[in-house]
C-alpha positions in Angstrom: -5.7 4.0 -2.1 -7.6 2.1 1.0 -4.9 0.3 1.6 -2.3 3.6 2.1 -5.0 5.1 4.2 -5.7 2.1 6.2 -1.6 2.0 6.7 -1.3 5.5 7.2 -4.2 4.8 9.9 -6.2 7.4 8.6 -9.9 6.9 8.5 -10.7 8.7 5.7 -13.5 11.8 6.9 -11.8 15.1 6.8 -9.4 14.3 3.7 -8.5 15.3 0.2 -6.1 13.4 -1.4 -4.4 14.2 -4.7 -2.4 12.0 -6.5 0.1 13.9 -9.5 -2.0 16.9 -9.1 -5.4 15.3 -9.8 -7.8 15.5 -6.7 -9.1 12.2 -6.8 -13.0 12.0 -5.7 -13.6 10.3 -2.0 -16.1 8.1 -4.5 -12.7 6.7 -6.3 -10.8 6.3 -3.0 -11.3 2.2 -3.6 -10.8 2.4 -7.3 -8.1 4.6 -7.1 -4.4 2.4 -7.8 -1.1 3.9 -6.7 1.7 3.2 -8.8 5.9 3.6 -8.7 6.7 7.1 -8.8 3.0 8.9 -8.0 3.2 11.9 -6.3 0.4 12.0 -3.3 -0.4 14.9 -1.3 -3.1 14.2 2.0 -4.2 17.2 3.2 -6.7 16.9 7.0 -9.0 19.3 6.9 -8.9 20.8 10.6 -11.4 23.4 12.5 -10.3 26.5 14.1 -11.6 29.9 15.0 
């Protein structure tokens, strides 16, 4: 999972990722193992008013 962030050049703070549906803890972001055919969703959390 670092590396797709670190390609994606995204730093990490703001985030929720979810891979097949399962929101994967930002404490498992460097456990976390993409394989062929996962399904990942990043959503950036953004402030407004």
């Amino acid at each position: 999972m670092i590396s797709l962030l670190n390609f994606l050049e995204i730093d990490g703070n703001g985030i929720a990722i979810e891979i097949n549906l399962i929101v994967i803890p930002k404490s498992q972001y460097k456990n976390t193992i993409i394989k062929n055919n996962d399904k990942i969703e990043i959503v950036q959390f953004i402030g407004g008013g």
